[in-house]
C-alpha positions as CSV (number, residue, x, y, z in Angstrom):
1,X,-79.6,-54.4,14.2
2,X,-80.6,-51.1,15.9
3,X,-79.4,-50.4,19.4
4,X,-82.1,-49.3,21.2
5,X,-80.6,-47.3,24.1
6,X,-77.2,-47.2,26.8
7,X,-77.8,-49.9,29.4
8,X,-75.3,-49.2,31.4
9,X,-71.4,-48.6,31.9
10,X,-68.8,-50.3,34.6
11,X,-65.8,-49.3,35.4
12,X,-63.2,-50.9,36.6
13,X,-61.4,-49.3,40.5
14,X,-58.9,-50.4,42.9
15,X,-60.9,-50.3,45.9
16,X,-65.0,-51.1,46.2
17,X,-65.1,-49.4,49.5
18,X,-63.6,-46.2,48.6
19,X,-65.6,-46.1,44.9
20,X,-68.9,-46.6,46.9
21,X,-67.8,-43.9,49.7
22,X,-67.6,-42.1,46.6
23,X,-70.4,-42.9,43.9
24,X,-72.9,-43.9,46.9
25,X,-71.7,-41.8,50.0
26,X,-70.8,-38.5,48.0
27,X,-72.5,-38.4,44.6
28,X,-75.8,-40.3,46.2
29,X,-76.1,-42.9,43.6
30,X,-77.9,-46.0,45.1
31,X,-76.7,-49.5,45.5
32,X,-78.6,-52.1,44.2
33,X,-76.6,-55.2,44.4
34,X,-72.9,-56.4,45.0
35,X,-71.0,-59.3,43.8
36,X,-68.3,-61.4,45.6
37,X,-66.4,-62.4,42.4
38,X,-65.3,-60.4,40.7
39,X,-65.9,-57.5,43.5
40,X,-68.3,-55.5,41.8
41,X,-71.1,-53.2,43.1
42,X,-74.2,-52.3,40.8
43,X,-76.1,-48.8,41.3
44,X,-79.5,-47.8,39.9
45,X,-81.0,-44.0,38.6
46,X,-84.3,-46.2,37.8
47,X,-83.3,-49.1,36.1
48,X,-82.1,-52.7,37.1
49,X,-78.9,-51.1,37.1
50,X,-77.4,-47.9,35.3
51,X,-73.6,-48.1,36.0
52,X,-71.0,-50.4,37.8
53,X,-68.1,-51.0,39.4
54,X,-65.5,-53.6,39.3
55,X,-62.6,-53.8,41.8
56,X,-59.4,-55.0,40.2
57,X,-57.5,-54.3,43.2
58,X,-55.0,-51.9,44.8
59,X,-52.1,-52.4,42.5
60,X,-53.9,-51.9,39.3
61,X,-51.9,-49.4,37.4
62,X,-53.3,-46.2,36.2
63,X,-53.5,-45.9,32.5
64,X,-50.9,-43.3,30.7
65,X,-52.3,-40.6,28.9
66,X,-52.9,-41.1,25.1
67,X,-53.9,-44.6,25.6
68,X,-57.0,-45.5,24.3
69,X,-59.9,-46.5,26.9
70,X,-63.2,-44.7,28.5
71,X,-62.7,-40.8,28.7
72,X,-65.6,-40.1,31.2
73,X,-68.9,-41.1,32.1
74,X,-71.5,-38.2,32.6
75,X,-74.7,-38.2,35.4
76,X,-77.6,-36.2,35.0
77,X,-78.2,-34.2,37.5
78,X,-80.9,-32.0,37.2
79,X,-82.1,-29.1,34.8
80,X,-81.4,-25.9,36.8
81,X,-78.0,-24.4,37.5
82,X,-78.6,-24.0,41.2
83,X,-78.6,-27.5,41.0
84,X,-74.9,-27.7,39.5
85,X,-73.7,-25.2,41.5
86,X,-74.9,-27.1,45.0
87,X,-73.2,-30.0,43.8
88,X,-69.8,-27.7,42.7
89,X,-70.2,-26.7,46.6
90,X,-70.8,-30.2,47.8
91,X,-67.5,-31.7,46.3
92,X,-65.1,-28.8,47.4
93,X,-66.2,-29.4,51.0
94,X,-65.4,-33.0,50.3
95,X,-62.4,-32.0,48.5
96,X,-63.1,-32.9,44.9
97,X,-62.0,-30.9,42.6
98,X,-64.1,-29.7,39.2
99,X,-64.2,-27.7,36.1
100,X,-66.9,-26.1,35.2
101,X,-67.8,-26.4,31.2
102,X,-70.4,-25.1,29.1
103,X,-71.1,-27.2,26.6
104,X,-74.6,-24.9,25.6
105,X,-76.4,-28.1,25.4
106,X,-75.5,-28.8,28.9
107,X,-73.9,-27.2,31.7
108,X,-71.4,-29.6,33.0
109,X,-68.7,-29.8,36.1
110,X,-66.0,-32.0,35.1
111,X,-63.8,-33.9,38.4
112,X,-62.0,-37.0,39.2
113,X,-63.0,-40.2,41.1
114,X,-60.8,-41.4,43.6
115,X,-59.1,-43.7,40.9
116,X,-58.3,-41.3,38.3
117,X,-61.7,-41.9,36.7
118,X,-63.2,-39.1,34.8
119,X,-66.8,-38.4,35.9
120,X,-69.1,-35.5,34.4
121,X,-72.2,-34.3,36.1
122,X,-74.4,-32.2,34.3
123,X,-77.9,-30.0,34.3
124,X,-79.6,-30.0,30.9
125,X,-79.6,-26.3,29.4
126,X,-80.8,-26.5,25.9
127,X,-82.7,-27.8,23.2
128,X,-80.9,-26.8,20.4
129,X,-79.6,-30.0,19.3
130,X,-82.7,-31.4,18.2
131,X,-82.6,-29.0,15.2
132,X,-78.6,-28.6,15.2
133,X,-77.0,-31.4,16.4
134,X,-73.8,-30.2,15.9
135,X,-74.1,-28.0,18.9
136,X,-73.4,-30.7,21.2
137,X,-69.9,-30.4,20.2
138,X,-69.3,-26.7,21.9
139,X,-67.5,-26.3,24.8
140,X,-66.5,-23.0,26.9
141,X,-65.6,-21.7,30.3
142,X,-68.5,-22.1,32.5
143,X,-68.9,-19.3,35.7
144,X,-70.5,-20.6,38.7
């Protein structure tokens, strides 16, 4: 067997409402389909569907820390840093916060969904992990 790429990823959310206000309304990820039961909504970046969401309603609890489970989920979104720094500006109006990280191989800006969720967006910055792949694994301050 050899997988031949990532599909896609769901996650699962309290509310579908407030995830799309936030996946579709702030981050501008497009909706491609919903589903009564279970309450999911499907979005595409140019496939039948890239990522998901799965409302397990409002009391859900909130894993504790040091459990074992999905860290993040990263989005592409772009190549330039103008481009990560729009978006940095974009979710403190909204009043997300992030981290900036430089990762070398990327340039990411690290936040929260509305659930607790741990999203990444990132700008691709390098190529050097195609001849050291090891240098995916650095990670420093970013300045914006």
């Amino acid at each position: 067997m050899k997988i031949e790429a990532l599909g896609h990823v769901v996650i699962k959310v309290r509310d579908q409402q407030r995830a799309e206000d936030f996946y579709n309304g702030l981050l501008g990820m497009p909706i491609v389909a919903r589903n009564e039961s279970p309450p999911m909504t499907f979005f595409s970046m140019g496939n039948h569907h890239d990522f998901a969401i799965m409302a397990i309603g409002n009391d859900a609890g909130t894993p504790p820390d040091g459990t074992v489970g999905l860290a993040h989920v990263a989005f592409k979104i772009g190549n330039q840093l103008s481009e990560l720094s729009a978006a940095r500006d974009i979710l403190t109006k909204a009043g997300v916060r992030s981290a900036p990280i430089d990762h070398e191989v990327t340039k990411s800006l690290y936040l929260s969904d509305p659930d607790g969720n741990q999203v990444e967006l990132y700008i691709d910055a390098s190529d050097a992990w195609k001849t050291e792949p090891q240098r995916v694994a650095q990670a420093s301050p970013l300045e914006l």
